[in-house]
mmJSON file of the N, C-alpha and C atoms, coordinates in Angstrom:
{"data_MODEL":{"atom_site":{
"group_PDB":["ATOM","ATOM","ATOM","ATOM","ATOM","ATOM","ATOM","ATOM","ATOM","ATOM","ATOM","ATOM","ATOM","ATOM","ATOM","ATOM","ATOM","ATOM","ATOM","ATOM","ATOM","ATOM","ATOM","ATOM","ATOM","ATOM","ATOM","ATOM","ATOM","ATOM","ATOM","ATOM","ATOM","ATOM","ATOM","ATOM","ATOM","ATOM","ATOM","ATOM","ATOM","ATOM","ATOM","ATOM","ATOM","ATOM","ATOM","ATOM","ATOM","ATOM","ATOM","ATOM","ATOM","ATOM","ATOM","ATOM","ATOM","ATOM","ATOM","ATOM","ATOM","ATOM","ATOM","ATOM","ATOM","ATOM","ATOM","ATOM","ATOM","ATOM","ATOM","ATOM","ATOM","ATOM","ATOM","ATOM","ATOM","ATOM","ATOM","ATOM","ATOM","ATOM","ATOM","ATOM","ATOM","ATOM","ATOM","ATOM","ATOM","ATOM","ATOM","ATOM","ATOM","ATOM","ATOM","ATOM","ATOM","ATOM","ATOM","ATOM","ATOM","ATOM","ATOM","ATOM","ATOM","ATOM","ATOM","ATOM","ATOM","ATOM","ATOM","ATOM","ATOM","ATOM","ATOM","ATOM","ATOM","ATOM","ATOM","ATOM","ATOM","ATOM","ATOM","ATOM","ATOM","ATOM","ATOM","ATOM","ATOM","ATOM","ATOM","ATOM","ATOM","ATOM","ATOM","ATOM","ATOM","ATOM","ATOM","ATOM","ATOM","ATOM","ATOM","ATOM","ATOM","ATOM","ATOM","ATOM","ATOM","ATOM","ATOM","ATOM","ATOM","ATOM","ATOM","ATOM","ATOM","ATOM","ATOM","ATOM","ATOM","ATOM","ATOM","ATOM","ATOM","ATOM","ATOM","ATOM","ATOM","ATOM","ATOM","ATOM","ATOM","ATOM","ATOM","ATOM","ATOM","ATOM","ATOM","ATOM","ATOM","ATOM","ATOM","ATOM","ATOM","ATOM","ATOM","ATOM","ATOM","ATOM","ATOM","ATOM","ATOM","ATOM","ATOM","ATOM","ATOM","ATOM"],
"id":[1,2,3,4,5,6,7,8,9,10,11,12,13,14,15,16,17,18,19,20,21,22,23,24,25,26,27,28,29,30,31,32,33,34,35,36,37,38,39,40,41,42,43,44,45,46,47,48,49,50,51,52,53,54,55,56,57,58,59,60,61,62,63,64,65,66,67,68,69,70,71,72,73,74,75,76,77,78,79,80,81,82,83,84,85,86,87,88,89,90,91,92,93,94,95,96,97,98,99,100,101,102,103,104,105,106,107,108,109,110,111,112,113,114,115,116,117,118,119,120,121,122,123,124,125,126,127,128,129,130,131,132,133,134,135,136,137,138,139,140,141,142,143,144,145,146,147,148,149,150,151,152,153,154,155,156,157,158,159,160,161,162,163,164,165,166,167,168,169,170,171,172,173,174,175,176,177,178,179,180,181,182,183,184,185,186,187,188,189,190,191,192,193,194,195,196,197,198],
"type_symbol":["N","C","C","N","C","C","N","C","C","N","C","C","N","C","C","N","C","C","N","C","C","N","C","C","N","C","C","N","C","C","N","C","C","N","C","C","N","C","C","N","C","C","N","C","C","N","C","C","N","C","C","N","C","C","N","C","C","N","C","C","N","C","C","N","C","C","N","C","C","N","C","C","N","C","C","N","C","C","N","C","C","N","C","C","N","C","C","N","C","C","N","C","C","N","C","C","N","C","C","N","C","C","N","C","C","N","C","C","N","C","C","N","C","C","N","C","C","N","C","C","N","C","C","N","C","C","N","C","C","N","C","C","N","C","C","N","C","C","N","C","C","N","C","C","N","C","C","N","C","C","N","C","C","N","C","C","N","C","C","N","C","C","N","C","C","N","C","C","N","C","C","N","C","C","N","C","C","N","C","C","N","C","C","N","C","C","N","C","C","N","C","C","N","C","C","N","C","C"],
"label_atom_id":["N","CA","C","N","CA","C","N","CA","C","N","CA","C","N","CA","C","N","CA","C","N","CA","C","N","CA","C","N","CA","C","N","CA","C","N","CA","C","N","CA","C","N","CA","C","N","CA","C","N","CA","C","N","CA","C","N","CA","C","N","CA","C","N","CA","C","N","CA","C","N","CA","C","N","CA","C","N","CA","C","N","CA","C","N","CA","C","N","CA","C","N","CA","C","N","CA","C","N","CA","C","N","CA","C","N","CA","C","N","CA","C","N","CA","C","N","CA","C","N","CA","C","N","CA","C","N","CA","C","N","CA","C","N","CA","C","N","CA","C","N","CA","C","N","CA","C","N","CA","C","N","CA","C","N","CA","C","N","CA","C","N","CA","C","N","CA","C","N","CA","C","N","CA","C","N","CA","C","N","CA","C","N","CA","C","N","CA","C","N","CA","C","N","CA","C","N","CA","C","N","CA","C","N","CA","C","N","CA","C","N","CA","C","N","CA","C","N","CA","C","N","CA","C","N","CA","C","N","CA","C"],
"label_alt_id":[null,null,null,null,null,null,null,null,null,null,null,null,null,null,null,null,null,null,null,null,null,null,null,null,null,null,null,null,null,null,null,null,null,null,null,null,null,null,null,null,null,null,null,null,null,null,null,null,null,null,null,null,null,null,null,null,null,null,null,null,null,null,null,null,null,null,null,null,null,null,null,null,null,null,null,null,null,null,null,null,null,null,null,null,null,null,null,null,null,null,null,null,null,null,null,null,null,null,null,null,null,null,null,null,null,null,null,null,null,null,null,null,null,null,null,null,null,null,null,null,null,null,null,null,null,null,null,null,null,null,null,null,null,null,null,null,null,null,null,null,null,null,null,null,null,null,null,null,null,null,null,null,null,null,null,null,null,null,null,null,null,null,null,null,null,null,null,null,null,null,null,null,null,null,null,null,null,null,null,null,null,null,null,null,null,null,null,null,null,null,null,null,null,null,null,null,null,null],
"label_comp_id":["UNK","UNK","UNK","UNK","UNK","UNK","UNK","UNK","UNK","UNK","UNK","UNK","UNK","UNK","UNK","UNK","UNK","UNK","UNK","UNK","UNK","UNK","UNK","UNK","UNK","UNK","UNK","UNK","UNK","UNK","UNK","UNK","UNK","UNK","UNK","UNK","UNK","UNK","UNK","UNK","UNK","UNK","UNK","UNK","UNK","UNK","UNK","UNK","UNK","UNK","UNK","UNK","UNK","UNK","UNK","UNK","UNK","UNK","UNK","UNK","UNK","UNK","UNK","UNK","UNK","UNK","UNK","UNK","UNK","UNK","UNK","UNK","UNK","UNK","UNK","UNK","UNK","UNK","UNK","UNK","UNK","UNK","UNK","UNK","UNK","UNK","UNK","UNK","UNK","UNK","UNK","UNK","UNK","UNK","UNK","UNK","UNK","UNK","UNK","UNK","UNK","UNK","UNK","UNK","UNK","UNK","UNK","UNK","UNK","UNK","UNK","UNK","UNK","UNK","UNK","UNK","UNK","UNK","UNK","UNK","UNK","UNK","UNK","UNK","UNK","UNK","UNK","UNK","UNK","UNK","UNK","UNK","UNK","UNK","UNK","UNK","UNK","UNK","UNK","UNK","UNK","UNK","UNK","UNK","UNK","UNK","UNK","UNK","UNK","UNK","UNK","UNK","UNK","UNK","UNK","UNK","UNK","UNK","UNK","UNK","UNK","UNK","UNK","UNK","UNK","UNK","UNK","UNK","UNK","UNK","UNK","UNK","UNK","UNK","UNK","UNK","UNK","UNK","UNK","UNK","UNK","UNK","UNK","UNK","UNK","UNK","UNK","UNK","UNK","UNK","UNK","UNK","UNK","UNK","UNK","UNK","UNK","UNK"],
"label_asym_id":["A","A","A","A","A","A","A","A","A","A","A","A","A","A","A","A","A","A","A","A","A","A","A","A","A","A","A","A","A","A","A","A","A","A","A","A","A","A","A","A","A","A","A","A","A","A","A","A","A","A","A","A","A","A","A","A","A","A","A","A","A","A","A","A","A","A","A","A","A","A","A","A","A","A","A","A","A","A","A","A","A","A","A","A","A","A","A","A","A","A","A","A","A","A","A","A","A","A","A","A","A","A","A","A","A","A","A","A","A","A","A","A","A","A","A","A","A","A","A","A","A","A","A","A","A","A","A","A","A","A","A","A","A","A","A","A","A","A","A","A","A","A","A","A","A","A","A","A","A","A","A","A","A","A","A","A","A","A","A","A","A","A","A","A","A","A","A","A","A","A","A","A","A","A","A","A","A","A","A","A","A","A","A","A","A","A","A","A","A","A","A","A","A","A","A","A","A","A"],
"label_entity_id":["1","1","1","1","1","1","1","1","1","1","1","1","1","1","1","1","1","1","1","1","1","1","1","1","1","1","1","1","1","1","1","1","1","1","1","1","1","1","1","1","1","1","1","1","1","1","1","1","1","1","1","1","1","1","1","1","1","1","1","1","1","1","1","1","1","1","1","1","1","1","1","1","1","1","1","1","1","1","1","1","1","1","1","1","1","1","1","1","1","1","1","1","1","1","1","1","1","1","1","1","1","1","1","1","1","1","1","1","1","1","1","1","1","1","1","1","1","1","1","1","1","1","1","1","1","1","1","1","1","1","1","1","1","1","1","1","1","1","1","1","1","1","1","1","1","1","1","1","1","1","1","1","1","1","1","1","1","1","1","1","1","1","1","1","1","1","1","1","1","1","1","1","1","1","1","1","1","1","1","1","1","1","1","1","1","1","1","1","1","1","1","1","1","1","1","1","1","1"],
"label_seq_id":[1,1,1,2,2,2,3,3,3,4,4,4,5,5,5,6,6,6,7,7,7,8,8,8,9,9,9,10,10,10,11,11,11,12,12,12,13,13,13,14,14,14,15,15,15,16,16,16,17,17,17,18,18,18,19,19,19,20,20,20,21,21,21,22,22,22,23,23,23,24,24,24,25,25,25,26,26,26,27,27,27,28,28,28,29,29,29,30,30,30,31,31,31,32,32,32,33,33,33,34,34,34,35,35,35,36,36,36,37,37,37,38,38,38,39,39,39,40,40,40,41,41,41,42,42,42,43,43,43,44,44,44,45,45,45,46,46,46,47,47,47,48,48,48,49,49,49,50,50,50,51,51,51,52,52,52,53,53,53,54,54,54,55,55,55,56,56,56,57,57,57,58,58,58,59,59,59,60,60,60,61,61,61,62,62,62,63,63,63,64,64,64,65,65,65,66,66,66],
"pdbx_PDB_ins_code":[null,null,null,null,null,null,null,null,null,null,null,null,null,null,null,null,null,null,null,null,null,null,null,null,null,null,null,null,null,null,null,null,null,null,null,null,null,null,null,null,null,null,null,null,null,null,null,null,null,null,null,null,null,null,null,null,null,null,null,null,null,null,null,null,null,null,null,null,null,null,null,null,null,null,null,null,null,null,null,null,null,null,null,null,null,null,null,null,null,null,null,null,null,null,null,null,null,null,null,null,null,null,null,null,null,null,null,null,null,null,null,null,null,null,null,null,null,null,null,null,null,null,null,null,null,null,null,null,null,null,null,null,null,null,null,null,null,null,null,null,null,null,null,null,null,null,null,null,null,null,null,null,null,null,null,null,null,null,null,null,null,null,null,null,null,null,null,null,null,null,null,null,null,null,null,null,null,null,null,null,null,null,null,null,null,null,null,null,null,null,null,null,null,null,null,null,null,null],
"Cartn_x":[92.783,94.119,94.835,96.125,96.843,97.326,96.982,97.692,98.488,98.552,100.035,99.521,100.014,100.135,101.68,102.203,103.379,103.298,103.881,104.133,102.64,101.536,100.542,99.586,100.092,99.5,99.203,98.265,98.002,98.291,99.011,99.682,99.263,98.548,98.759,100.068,100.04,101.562,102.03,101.525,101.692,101.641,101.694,101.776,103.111,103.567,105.246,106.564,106.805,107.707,108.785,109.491,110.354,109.858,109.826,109.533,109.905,111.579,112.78,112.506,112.901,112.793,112.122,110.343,109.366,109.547,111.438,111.694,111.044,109.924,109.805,110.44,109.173,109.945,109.996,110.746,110.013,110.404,109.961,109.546,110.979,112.119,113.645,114.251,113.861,114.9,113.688,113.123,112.573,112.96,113.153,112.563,111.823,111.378,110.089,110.229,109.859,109.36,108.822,108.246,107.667,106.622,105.745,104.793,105.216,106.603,107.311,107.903,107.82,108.908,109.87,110.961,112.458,113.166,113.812,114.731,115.845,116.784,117.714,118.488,118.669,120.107,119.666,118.185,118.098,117.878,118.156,117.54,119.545,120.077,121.551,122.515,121.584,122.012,121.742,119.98,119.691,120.843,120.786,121.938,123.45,123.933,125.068,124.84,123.66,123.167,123.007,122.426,122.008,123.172,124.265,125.278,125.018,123.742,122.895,121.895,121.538,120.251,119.395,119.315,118.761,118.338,118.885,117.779,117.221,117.747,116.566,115.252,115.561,114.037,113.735,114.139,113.331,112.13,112.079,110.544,110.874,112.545,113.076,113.093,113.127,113.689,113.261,113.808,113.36,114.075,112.982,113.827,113.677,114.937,115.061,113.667,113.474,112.225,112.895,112.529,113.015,112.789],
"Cartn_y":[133.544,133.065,134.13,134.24,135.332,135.103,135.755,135.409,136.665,136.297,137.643,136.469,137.369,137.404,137.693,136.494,136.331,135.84,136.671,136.5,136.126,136.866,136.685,135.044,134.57,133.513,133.833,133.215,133.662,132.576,133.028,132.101,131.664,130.993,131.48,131.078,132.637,132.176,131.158,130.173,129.079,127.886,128.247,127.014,127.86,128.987,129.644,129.137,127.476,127.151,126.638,126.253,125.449,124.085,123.892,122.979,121.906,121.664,120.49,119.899,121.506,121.444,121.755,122.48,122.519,123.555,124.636,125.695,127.251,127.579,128.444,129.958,130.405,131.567,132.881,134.3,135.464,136.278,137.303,137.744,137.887,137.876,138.05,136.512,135.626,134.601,133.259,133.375,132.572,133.0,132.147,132.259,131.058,131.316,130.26,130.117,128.823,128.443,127.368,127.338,126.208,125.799,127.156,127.506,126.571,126.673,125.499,126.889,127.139,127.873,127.071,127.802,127.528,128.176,127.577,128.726,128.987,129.845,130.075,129.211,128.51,127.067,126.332,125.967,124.576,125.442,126.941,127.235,127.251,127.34,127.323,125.809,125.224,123.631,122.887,123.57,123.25,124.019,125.001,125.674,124.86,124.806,123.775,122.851,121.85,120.609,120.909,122.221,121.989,122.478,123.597,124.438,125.496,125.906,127.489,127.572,129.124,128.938,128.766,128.558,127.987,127.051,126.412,124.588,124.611,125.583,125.569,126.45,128.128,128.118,127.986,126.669,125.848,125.007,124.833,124.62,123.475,122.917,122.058,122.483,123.758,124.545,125.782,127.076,128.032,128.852,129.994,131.306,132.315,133.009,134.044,135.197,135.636,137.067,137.877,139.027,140.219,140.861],
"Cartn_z":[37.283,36.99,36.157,36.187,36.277,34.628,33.084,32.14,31.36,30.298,29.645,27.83,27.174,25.803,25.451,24.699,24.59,22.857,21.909,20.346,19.645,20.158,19.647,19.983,21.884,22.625,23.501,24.566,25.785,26.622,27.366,28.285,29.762,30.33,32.024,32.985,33.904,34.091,35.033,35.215,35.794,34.547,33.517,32.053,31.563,31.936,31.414,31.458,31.595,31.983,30.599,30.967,29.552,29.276,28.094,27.615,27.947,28.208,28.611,30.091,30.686,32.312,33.092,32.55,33.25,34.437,34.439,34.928,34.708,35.744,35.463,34.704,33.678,32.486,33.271,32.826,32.999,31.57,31.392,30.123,29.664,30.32,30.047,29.958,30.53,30.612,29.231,28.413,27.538,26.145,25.743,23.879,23.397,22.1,21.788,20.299,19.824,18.341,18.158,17.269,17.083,17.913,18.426,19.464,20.709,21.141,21.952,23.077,24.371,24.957,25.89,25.42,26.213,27.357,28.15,28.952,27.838,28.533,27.703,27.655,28.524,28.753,27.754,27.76,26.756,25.574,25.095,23.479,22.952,24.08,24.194,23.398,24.407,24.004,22.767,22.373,20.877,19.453,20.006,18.634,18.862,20.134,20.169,19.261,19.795,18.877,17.356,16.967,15.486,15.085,16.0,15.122,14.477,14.256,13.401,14.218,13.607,13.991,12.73,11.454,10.889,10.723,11.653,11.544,12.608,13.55,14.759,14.406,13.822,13.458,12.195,11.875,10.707,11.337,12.463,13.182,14.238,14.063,15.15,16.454,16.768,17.867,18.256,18.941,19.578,18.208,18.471,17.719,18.988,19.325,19.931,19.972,21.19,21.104,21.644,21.423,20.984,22.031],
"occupancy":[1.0,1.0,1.0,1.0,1.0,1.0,1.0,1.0,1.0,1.0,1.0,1.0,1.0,1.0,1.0,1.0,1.0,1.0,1.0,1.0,1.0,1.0,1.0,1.0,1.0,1.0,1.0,1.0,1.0,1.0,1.0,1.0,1.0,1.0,1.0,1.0,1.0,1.0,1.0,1.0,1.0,1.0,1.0,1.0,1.0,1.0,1.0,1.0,1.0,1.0,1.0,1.0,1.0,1.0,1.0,1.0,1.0,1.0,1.0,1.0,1.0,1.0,1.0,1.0,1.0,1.0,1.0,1.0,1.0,1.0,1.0,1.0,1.0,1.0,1.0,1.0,1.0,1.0,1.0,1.0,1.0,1.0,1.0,1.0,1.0,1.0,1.0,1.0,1.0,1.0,1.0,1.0,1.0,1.0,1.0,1.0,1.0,1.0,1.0,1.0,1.0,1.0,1.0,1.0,1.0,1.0,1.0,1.0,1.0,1.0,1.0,1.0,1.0,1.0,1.0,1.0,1.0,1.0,1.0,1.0,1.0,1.0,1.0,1.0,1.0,1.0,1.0,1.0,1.0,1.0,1.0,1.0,1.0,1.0,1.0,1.0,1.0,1.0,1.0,1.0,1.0,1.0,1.0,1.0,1.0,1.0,1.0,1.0,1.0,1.0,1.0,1.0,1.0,1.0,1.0,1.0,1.0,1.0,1.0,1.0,1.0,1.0,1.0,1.0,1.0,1.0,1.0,1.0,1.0,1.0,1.0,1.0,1.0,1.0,1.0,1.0,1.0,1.0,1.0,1.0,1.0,1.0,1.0,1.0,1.0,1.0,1.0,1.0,1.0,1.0,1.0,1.0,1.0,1.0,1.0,1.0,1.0,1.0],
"B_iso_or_equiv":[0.0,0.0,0.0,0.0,0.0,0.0,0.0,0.0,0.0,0.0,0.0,0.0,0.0,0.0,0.0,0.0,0.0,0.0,0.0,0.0,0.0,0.0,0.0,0.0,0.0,0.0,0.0,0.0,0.0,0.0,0.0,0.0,0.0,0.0,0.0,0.0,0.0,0.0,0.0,0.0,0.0,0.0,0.0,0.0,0.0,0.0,0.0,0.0,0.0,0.0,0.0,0.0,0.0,0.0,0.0,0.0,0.0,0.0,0.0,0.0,0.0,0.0,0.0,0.0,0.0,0.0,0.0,0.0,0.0,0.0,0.0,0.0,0.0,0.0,0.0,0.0,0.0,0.0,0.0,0.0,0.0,0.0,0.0,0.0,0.0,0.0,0.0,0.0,0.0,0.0,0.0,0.0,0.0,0.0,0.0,0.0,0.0,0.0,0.0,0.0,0.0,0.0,0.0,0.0,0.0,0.0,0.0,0.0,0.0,0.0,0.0,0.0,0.0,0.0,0.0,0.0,0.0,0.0,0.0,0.0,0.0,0.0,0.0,0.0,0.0,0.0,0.0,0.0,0.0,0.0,0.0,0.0,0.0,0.0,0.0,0.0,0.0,0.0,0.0,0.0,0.0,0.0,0.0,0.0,0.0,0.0,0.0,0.0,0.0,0.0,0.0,0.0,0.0,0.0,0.0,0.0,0.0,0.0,0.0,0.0,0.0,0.0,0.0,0.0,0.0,0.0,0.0,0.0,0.0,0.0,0.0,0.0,0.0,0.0,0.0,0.0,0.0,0.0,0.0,0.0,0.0,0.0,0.0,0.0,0.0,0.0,0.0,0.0,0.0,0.0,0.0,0.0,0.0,0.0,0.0,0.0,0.0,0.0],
"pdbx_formal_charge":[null,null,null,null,null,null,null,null,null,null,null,null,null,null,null,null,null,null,null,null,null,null,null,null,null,null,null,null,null,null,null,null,null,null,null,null,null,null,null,null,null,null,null,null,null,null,null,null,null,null,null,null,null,null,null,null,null,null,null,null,null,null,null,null,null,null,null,null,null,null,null,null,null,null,null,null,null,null,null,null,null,null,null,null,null,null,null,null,null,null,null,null,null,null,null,null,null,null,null,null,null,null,null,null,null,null,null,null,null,null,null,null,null,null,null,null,null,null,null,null,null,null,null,null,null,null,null,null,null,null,null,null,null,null,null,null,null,null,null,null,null,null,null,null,null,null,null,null,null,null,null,null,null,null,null,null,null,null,null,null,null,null,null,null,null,null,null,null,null,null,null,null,null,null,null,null,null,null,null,null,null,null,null,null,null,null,null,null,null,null,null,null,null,null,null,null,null,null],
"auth_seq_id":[1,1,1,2,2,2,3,3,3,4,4,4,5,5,5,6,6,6,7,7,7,8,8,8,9,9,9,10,10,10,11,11,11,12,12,12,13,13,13,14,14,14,15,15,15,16,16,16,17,17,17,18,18,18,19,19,19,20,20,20,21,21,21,22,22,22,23,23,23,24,24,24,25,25,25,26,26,26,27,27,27,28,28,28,29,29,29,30,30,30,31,31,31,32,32,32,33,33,33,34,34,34,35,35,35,36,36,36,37,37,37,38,38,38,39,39,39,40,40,40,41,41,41,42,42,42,43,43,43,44,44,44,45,45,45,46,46,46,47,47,47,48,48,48,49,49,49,50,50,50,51,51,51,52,52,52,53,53,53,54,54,54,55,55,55,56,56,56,57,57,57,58,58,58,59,59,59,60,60,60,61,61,61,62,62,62,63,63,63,64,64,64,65,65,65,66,66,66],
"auth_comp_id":["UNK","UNK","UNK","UNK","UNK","UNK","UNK","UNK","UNK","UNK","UNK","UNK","UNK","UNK","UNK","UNK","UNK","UNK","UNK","UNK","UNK","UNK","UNK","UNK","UNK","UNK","UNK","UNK","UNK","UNK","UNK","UNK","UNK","UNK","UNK","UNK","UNK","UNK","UNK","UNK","UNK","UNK","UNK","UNK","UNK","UNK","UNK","UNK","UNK","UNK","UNK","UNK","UNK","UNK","UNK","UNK","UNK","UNK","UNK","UNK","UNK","UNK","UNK","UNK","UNK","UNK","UNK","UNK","UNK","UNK","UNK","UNK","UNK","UNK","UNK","UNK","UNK","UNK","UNK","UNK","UNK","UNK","UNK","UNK","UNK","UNK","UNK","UNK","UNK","UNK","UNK","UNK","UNK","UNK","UNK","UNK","UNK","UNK","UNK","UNK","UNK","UNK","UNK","UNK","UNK","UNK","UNK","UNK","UNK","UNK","UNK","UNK","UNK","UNK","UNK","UNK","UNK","UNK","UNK","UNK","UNK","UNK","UNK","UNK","UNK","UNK","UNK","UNK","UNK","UNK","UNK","UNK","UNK","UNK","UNK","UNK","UNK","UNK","UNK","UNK","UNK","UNK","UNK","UNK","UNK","UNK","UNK","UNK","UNK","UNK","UNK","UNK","UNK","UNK","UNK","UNK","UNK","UNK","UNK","UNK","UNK","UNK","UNK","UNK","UNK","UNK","UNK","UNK","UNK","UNK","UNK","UNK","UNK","UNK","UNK","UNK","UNK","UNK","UNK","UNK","UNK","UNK","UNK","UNK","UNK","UNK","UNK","UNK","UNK","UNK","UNK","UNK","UNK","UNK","UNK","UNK","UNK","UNK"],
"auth_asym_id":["A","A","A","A","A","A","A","A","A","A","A","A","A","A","A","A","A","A","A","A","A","A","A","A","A","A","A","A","A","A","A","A","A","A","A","A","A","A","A","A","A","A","A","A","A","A","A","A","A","A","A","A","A","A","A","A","A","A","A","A","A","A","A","A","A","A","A","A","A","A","A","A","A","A","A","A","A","A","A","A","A","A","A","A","A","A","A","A","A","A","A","A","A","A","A","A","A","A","A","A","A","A","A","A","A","A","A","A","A","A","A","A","A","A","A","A","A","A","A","A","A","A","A","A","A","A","A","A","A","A","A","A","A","A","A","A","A","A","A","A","A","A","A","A","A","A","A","A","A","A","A","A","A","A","A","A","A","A","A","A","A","A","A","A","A","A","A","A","A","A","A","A","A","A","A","A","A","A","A","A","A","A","A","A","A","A","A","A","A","A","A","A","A","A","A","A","A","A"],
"auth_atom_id":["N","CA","C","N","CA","C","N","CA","C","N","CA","C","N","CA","C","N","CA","C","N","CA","C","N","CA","C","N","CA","C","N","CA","C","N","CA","C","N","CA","C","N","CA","C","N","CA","C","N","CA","C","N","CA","C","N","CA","C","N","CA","C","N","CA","C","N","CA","C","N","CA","C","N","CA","C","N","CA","C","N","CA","C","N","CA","C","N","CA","C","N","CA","C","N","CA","C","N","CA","C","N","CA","C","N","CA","C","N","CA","C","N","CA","C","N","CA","C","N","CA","C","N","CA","C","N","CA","C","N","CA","C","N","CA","C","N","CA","C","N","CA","C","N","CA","C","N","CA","C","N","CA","C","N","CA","C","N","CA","C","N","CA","C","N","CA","C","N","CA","C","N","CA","C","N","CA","C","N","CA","C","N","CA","C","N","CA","C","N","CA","C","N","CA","C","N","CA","C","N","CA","C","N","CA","C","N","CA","C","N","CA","C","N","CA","C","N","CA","C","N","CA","C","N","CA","C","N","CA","C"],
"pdbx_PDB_model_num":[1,1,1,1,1,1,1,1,1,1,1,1,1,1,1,1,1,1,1,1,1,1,1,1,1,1,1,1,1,1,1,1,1,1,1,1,1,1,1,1,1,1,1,1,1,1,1,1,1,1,1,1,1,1,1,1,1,1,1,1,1,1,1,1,1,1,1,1,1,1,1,1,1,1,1,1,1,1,1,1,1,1,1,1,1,1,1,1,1,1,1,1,1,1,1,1,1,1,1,1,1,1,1,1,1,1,1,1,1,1,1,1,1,1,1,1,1,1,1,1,1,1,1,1,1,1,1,1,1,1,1,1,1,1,1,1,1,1,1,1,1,1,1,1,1,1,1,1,1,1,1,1,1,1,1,1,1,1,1,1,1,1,1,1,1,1,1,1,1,1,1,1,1,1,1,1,1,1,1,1,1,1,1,1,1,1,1,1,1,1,1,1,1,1,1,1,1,1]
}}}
């Protein structure tokens, strides 16, 4: 089975999806926190919802990867 190491996890890439929508990730379209990964739409929708990104990576939400 096919895996990758992503922020110090190992992932297989068939478990890479978003958390919300279960839409497959690729190393460009995710971010992650809260050992949680996101697409970008729903890490989009959480900062809408919280308004910062401080309450999202306060451990509610995704923090952007780099």
């Amino acid at each position: 089975m096919e895996k990758f190491e992503v922020q110090g996890k190992i992932i297989h890439k068939t478990c890479f999806k978003c958390c919300k929508c279960n839409s497959p990730l690729s190393m460009v379209t995710f971010t992650m926190g809260g050992g949680k990964l996101y697409c970008n739409s729903h890490y989009k929708q959480l900062f809408t919802e919280k308004g910062n990104y401080d309450s999202i990576l306060s451990g509610s939400g995704a923090a952007p990867v780099q």
